[in-house]
VOPAGU-2260 file (C-alpha; in pm, 1 decimal, decimal comma):
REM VOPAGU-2260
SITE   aa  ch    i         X         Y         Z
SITE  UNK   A    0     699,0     577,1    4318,1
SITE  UNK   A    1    1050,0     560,4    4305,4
SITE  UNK   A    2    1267,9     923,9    4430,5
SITE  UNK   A    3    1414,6     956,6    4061,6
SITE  UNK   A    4    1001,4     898,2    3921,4
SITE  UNK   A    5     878,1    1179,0    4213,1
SITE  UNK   A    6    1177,9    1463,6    4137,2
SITE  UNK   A    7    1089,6    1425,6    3730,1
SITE  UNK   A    8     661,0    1498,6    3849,0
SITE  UNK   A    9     793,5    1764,6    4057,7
SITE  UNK   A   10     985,6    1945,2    3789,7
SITE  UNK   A   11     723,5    1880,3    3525,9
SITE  UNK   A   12     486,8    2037,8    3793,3
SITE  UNK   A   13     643,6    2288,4    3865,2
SITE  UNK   A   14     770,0    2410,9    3503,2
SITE  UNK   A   15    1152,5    2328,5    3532,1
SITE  UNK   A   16    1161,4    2111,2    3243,6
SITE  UNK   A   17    1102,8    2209,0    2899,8
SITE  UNK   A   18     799,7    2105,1    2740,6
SITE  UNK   A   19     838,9    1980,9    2400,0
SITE  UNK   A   20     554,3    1898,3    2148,9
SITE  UNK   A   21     613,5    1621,2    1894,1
SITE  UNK   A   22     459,8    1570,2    1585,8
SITE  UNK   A   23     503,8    1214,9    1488,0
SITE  UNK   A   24     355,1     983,3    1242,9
SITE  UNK   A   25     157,7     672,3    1284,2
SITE  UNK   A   26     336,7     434,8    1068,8
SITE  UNK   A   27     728,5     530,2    1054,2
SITE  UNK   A   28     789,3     748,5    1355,4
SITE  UNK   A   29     553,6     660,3    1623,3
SITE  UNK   A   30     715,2     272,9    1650,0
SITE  UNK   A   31    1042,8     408,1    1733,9
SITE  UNK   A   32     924,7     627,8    2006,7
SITE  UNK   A   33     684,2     338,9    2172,4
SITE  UNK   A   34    1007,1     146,7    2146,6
SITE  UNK   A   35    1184,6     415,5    2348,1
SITE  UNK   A   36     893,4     341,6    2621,2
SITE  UNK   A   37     893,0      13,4    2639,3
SITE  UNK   A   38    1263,0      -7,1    2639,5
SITE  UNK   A   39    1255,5     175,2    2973,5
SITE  UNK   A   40    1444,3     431,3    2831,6
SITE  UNK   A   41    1497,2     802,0    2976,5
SITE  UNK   A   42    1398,9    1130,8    2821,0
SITE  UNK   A   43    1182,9    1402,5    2937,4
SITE  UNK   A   44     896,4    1423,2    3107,4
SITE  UNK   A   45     776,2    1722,2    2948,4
SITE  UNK   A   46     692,9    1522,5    2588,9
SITE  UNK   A   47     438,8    1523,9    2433,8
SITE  UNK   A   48     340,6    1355,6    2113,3
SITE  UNK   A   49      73,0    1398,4    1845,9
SITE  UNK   A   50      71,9    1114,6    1599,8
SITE  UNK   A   51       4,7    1173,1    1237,7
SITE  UNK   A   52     -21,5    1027,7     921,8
SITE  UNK   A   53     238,9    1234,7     723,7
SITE  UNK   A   54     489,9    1477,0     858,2
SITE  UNK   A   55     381,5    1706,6     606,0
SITE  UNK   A   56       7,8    1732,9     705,6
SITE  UNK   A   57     161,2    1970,4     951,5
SITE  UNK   A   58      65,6    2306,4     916,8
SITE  UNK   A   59     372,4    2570,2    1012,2
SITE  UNK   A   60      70,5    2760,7    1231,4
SITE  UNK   A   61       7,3    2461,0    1463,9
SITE  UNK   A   62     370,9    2455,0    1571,5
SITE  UNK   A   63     365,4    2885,7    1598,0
SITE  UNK   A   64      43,1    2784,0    1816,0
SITE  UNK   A   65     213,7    2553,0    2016,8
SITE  UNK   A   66     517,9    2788,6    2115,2
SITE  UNK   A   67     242,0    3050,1    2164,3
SITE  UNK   A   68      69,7    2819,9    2443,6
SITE  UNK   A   69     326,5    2750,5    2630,7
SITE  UNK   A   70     540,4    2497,5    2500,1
SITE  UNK   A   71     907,7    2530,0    2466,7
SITE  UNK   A   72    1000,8    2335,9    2153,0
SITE  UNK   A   73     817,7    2154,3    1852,3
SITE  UNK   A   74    1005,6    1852,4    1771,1
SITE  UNK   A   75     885,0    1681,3    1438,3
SITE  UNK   A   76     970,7    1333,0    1383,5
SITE  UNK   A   77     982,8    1294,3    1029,1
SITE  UNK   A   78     931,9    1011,2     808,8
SITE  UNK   A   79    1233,5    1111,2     586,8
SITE  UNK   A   80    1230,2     874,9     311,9
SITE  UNK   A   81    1009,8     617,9     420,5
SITE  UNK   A   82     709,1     819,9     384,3
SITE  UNK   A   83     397,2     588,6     241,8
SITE  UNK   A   84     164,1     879,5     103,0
SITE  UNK   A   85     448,2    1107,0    -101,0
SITE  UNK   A   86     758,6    1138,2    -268,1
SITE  UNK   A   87     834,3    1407,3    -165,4
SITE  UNK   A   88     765,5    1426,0     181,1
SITE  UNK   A   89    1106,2    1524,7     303,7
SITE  UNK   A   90    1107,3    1841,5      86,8
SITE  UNK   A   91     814,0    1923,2     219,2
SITE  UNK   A   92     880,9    1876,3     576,3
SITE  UNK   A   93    1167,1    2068,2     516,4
SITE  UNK   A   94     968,8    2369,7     389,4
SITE  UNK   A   95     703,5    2324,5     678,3
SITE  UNK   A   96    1018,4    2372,1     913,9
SITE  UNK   A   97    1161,4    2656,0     745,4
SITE  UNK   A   98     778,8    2875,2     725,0
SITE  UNK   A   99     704,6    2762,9    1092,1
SITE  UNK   A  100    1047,3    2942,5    1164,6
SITE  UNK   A  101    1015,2    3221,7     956,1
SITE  UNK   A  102     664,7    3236,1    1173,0
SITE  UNK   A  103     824,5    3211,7    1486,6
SITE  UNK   A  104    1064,8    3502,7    1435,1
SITE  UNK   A  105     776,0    3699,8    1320,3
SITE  UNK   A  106     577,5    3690,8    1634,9
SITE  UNK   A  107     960,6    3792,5    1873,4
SITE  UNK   A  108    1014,7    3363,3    1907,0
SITE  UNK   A  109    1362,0    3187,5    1848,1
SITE  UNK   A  110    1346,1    3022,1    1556,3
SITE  UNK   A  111    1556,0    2728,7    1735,8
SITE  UNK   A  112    1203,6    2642,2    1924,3
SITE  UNK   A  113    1150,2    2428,3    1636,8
SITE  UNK   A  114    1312,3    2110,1    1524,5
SITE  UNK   A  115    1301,8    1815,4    1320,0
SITE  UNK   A  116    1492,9    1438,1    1211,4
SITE  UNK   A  117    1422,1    1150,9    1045,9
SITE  UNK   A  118    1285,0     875,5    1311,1
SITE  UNK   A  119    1261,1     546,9    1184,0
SITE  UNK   A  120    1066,7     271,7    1355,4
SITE  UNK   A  121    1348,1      98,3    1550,4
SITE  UNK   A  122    1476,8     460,6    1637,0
SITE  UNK   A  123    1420,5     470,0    1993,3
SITE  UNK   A  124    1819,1     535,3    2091,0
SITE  UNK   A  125    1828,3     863,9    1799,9
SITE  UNK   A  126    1465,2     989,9    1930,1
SITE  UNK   A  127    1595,5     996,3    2287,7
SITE  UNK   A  128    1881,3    1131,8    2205,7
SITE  UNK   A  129    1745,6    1412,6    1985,5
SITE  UNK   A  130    1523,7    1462,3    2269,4
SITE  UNK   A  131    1754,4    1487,0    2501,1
SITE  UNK   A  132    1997,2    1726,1    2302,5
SITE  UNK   A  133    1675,8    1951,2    2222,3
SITE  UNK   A  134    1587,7    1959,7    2600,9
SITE  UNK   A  135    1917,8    2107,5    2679,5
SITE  UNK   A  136    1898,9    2339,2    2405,5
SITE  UNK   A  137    1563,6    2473,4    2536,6
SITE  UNK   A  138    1667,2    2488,4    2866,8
SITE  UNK   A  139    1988,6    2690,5    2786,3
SITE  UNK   A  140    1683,4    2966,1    2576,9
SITE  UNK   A  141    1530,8    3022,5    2860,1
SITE  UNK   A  142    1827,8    3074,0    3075,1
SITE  UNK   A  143    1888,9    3326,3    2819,1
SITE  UNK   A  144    1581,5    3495,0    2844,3
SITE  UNK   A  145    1524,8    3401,9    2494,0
SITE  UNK   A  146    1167,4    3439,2    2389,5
């Protein structure tokens, strides 16, 4: 294991990093962020992903549950337009977003905890970089004290 691969365990181990759930969905989304794997290239260690078929099967409770348990951020990567099931996805996902918000401020969380863009299947560069924007903006919460 190289030094660089051992200091990212360590801070994931020992809660440095933010963790960040993502939703992402099986046919539009998830490509892009294999891509980002197999293209060797960096974000955190403290991602997860889910993989889904729509963006807006998410529930606005799963991401409130998520914050809840620990994580520091719910990142959805949306299908935007591209979504195969509806329309109207995007409007939806957008609505999803603004309830699990609305959620999060109910139960003393910032509602910045939660955030979403369109990932498209050769979107490994955006994802990582969303990633890696959203990881800062985490870290700088809890600096804060933010809740």
């Amino acid at each position: 294991m190289s030094a660089v691969a051992a200091a990212e365990v360590h801070e994931k181990q020992s809660g440095s990093i933010p963790r960040i759930l993502v939703f992402s969905t099986n046919n539009i989304s998830d490509p892009g962020i294999d891509l980002a794997g197999s293209q060797h290239m960096h974000y955190s260690p403290g991602v997860e992903v889910i993989s889904m078929p729509c963006t807006s099967g998410i529930k606005p409770a799963w991401i409130a549950h998520a914050i809840d348990q620990g994580f520091d951020g719910v990142f959805i990567a949306s299908d935007g337009d591209e979504c195969a099931y509806l329309s109207d996805c995007s409007k939806r996902a957008s609505r999803i977003v603004g309830e699990a918000q609305a959620l999060l401020q109910e139960r003393g969380h910032d509602p910045q905890r939660v955030r979403m863009a369109a990932i498209c299947s050769v979107c490994a560069e955006p994802f990582t970089n969303h990633v890696r924007q959203f990881s800062s903006l985490l870290a700088g919460l809890r600096e804060q004290g933010a809740k």
